[in-house]
VOGU-3710 file (C-alpha; in Angstrom, 3 decimals, decimal comma):
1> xxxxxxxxxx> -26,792/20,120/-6,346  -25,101/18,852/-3,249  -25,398/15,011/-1,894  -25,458/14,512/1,434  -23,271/11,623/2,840  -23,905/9,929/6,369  -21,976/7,352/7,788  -21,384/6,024/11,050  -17,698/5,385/12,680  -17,191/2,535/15,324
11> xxxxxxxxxx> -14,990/2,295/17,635  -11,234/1,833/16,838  -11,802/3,452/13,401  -9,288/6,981/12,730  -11,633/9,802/11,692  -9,338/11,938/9,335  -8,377/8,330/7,352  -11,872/7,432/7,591  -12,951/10,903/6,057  -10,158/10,695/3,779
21> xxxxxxxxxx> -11,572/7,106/2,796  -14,974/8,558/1,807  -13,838/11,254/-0,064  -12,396/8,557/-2,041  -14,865/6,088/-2,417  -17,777/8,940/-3,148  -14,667/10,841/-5,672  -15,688/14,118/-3,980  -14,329/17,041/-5,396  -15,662/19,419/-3,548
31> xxxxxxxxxx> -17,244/18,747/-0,340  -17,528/20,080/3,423  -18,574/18,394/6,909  -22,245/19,010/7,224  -21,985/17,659/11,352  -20,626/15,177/13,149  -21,099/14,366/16,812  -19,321/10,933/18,811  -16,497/10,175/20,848  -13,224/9,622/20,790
41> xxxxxxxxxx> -10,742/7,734/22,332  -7,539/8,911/21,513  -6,809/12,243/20,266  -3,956/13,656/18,018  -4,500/17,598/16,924  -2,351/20,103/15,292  -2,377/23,551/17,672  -2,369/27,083/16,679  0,943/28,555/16,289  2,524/31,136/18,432
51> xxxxxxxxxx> 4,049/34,295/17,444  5,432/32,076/13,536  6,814/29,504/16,429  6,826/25,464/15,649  3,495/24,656/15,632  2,475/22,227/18,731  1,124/18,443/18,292  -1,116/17,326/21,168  -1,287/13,347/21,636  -3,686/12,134/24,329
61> xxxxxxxxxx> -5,095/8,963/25,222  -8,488/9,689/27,329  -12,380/10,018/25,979  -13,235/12,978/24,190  -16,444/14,571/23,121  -16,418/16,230/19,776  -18,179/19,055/19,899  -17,461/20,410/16,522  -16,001/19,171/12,875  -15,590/21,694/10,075
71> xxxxxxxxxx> -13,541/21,674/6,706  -13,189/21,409/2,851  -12,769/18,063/1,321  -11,786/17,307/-1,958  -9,757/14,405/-3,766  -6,546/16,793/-3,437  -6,996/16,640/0,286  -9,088/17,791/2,992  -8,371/20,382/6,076  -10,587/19,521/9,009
81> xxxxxxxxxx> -10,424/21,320/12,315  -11,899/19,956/15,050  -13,241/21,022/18,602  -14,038/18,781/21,467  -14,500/17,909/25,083  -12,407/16,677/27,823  -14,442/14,510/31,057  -14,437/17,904/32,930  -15,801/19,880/30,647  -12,978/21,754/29,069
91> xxxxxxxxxx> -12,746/22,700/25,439  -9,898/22,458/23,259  -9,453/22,453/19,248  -7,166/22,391/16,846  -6,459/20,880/13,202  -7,505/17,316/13,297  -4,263/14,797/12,455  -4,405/10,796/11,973  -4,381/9,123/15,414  -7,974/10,521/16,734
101> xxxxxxxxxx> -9,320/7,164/17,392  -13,361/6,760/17,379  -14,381/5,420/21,399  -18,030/3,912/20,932  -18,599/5,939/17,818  -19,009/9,016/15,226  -21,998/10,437/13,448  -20,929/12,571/10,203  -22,646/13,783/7,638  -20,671/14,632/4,511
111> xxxxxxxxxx> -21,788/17,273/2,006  -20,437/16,916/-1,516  -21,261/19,653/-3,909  -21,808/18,075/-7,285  -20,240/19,674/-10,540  -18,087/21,592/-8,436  -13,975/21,031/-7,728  -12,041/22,106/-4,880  -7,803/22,233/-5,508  -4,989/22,605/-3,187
121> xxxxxxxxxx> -1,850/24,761/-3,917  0,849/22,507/-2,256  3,788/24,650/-0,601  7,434/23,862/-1,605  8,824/23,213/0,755  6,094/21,822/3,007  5,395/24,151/5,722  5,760/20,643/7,920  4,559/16,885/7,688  0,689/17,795/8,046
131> xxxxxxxxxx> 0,855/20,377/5,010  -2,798/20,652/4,286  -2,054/23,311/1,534  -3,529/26,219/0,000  -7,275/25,961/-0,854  -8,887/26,865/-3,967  -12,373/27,019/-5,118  -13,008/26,341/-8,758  -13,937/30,166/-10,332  -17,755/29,671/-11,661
141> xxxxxxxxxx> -19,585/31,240/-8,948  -22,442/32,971/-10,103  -23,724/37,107/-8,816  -26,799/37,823/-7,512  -27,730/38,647/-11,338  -27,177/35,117/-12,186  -24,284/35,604/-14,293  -20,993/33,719/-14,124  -17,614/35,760/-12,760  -15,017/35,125/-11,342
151> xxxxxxxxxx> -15,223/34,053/-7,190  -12,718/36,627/-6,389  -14,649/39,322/-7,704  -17,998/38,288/-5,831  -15,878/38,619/-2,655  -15,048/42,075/-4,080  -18,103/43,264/-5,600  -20,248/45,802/-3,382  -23,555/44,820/-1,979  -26,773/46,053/-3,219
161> xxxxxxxx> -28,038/48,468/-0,629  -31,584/47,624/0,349  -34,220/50,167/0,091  -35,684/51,076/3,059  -38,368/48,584/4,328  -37,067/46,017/1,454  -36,151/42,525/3,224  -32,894/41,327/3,024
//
């Protein structure tokens, strides 16, 4: 069964403490961002690295749109990427830090998938100060049969081959 959390952020409010905050108060275990859509004001991301290079921060104080919010949640920690929106029109994303500051305000919807558990793996040494972690689903994922196994072996299991004509 999955509950479906929605909340609105106002302006001023940071949306990864704010997420973090729900997670909290709702003890989600294992959840995802269903949407969000809003503003924001200030803007602190994590880039991609280049070539195993330093990873970049990006700080900026202007109005963004956010076009897109996406990641796991769990009391252990959450990983949320994020795209959005500059005035002109240009797009930009990266891994959503503490500092993105809400401008008039967020909608999100938070999913949290009851009797389920998300964990992180923490690296030792931290792989830098915004270490989200490795992420990893609780094992009791059921087959297509309806029997329990083990998640990595649905990801390896081969896929029934349709008859011809059957819908998929």
């Amino acid at each position: 069964m999955t509950e479906y959390i929605a909340v609105r952020l106002d302006r001023g409010q940071d949306l990864r403490k704010e997420i973090k905050r729900i997670v909290k108060e709702h003890h989600i275990e294992a959840g995802f961002i269903a949407t969000a859509v809003g503003c924001l004001q200030k803007l602190h991301i994590r880039l991609a690295e280049v070539n195993g290079a330093n990873p970049r921060l990006l700080r900026e104080n202007e109005n963004f749109e956010v076009t897109s919010l996406t990641g796991t949640l769990s009391l252990d920690g959450v990983h949320i990427h994020i795209g959005i929106a500059d005035s002109k029109g240009n797009a930009l994303g990266g891994h959503l830090l503490d500092g993105c500051e809400v401008y008039y305000y967020v909608e999100l919807v938070i999913a949290a998938i009851k009797q389920r558990k998300f964990n992180r793996i923490w690296h030792a040494p931290p792989l830098d100060s915004e270490d989200e972690g490795t992420f990893e689903p609780d094992h009791k994922e059921s087959n297509s049969e309806g029997e329990e196994g083990d998640a990595d072996d649905c990801c390896r299991r081969q896929p029934k081959k349709p008859k011809i004509d059957e819908k998929i």
